[in-house]
C-alpha positions as CSV (number, residue, x, y, z in Angstrom):
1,X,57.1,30.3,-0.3
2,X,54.2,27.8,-0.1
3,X,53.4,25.4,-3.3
4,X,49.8,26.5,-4.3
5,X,47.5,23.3,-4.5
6,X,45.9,21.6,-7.3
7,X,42.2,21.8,-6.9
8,X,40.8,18.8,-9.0
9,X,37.1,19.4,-7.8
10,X,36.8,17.3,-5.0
11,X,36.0,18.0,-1.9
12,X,39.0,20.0,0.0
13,X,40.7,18.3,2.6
14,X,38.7,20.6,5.6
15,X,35.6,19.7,4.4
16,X,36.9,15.8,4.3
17,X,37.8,16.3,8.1
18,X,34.4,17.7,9.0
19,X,32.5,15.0,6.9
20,X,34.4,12.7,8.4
21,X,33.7,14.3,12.4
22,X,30.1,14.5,11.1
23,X,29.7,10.7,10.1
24,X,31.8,10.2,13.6
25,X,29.3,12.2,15.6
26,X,26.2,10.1,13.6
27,X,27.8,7.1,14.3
28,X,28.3,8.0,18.3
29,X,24.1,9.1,18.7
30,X,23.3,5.8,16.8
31,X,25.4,4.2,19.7
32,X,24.0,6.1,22.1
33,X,20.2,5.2,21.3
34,X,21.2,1.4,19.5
35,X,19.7,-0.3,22.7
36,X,16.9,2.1,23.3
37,X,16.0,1.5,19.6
38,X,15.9,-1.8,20.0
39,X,13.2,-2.2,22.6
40,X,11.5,0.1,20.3
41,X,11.8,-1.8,17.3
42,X,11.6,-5.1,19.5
43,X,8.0,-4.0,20.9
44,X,6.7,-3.5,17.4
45,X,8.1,-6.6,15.5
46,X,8.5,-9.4,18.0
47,X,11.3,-11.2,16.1
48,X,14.7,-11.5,16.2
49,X,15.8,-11.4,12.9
50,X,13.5,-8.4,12.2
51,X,15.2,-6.7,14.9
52,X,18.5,-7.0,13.4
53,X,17.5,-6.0,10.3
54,X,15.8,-3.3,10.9
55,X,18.6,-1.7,13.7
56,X,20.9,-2.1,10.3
57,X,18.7,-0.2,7.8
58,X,18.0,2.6,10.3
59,X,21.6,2.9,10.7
60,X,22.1,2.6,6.2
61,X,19.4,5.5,6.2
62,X,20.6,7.8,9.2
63,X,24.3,7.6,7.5
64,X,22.7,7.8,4.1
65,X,21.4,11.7,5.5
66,X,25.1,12.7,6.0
67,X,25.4,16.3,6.7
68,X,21.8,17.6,6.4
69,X,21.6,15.6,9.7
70,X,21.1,18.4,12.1
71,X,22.8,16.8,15.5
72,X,21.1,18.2,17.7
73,X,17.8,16.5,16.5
74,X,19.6,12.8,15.3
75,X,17.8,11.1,18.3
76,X,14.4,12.3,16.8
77,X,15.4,10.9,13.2
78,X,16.6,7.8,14.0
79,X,13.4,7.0,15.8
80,X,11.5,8.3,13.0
81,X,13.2,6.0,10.5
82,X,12.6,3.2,13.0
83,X,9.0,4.0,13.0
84,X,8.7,4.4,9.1
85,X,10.8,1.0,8.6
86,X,8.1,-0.7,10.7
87,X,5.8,0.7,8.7
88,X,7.0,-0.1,6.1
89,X,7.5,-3.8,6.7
90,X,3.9,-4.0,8.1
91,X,2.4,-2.9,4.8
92,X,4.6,-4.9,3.0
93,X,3.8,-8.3,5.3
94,X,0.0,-6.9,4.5
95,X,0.3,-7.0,0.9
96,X,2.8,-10.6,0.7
97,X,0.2,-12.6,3.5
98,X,0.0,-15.8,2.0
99,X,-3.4,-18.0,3.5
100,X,-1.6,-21.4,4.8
101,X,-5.9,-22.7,3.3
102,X,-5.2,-21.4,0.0
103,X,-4.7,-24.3,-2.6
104,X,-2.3,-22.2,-4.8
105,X,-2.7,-25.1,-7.5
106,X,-6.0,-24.6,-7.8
107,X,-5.8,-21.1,-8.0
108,X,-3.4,-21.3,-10.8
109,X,-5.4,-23.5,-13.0
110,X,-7.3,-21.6,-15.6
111,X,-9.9,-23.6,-16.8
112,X,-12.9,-24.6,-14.3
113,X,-14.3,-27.9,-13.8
114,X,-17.9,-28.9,-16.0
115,X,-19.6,-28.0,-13.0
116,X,-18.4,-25.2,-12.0
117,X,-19.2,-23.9,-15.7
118,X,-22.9,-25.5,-15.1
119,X,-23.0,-23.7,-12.1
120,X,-21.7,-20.3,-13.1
121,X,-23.9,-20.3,-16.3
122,X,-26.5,-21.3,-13.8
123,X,-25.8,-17.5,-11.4
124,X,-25.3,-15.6,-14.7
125,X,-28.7,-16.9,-16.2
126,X,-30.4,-16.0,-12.6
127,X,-28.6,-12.6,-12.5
128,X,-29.7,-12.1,-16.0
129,X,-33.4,-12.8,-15.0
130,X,-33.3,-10.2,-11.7
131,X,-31.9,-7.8,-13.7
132,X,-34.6,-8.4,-16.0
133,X,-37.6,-8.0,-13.5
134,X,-35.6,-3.8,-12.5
135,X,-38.0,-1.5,-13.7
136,X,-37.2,0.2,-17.3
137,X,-35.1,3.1,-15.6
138,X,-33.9,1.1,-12.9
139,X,-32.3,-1.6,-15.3
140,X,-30.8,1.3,-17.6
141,X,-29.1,2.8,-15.4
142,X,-28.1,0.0,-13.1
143,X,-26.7,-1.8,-16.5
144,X,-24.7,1.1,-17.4
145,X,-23.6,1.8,-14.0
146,X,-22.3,-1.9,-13.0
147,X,-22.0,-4.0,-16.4
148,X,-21.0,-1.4,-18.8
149,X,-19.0,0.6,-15.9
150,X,-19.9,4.1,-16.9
151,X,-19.4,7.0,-14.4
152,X,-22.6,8.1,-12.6
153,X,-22.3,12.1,-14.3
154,X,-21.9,10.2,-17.5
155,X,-25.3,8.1,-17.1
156,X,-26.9,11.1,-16.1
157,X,-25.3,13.1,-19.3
158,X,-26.6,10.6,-21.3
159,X,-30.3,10.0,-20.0
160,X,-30.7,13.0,-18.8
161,X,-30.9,12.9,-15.2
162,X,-29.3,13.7,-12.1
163,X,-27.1,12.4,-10.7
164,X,-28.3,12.3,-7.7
165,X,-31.3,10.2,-9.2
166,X,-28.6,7.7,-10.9
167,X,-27.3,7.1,-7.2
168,X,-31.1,6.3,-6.4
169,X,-31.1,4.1,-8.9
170,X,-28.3,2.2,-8.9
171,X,-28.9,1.3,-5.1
172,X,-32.5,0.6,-5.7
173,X,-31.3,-2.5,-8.3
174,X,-28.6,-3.2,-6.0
175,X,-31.1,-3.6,-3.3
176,X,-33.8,-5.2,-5.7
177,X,-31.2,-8.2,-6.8
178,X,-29.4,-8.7,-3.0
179,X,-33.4,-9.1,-1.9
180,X,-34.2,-11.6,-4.9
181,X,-30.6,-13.6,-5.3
182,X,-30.7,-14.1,-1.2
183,X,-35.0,-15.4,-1.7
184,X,-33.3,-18.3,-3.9
């Protein structure tokens, strides 16, 4: 007579074996493709280092999809991981670009020089004075719009116009103080 077994809620030993073939099988098409994939990622990145890194992660991710990876299409996925990875990476080079011209010191320290406060007081006084010289409408709803930043349907709400005519307006005083700030 055969000893029953103790199920203690893991996996039985069958599906064991066939997670295990599975992950074999995954293993064997990223072998298959590693060299192809390479070019691939080579021609996209350029550098070494990148290369290697990015061949490993593709490989973390693929395993990481187990057994909802159908086989037959593993060659397809792995590329598309690739592809996301250097996507990836791209944005996140995008977003961390550092200019080499940049004096981060400078940018760090809070409080401007005299003239630079002489000089912005001068622009805001100027601005002030364009702004001024908008006709009555115009102003209104170019303050609003740009100073006070209130949504165009909520100018309109409020003054009783369209919206349409807020756009008008808002580019008319945008056009009005480029033309006057670039006569200076």
């Amino acid at each position: 007579m055969q000893q029953p077994t103790l199920n203690t809620g893991g996996s039985s030993e069958r599906e064991q074996q066939c997670n295990t073939t599975h992950d074999q099988q995954l293993a064997a098409i990223f072998q298959q493709n590693a060299a192809l994939l390479k070019r691939f990622l080579w021609s996209r990145v350029r550098h070494d280092d990148d290369v290697a890194d990015l061949l490993q992660e593709t490989f973390e991710r693929f395993q990481r999809h187990g057994t909802r990876v159908d086989l037959a299409r593993g060659r397809s996925l792995l590329f598309t991981i690739a592809r996301n990875l250097v996507i990836d990476r791209a944005r996140h080079n995008k977003v961390s670009e550092v200019d080499d011209g940049v004096d981060i010191e400078a940018l760090m320290d809070a409080a401007p020089t005299p003239e630079q406060q002489v000089i912005d007081q001068e622009a805001v006084a100027r601005l002030n004075q364009v702004i001024e010289s908008l006709p009555t409408q115009c102003r209104r709803v170019f303050v609003m719009r740009k100073i006070h930043q209130y949504s165009q349907k909520a100018i309109a709400e409020k003054l009783g116009i369209s919206v349409s005519t807020v756009e008008k307006h808002v580019a008319a005083g945008m056009r009005q103080c480029r033309t006057l700030l670039k006569a200076e």
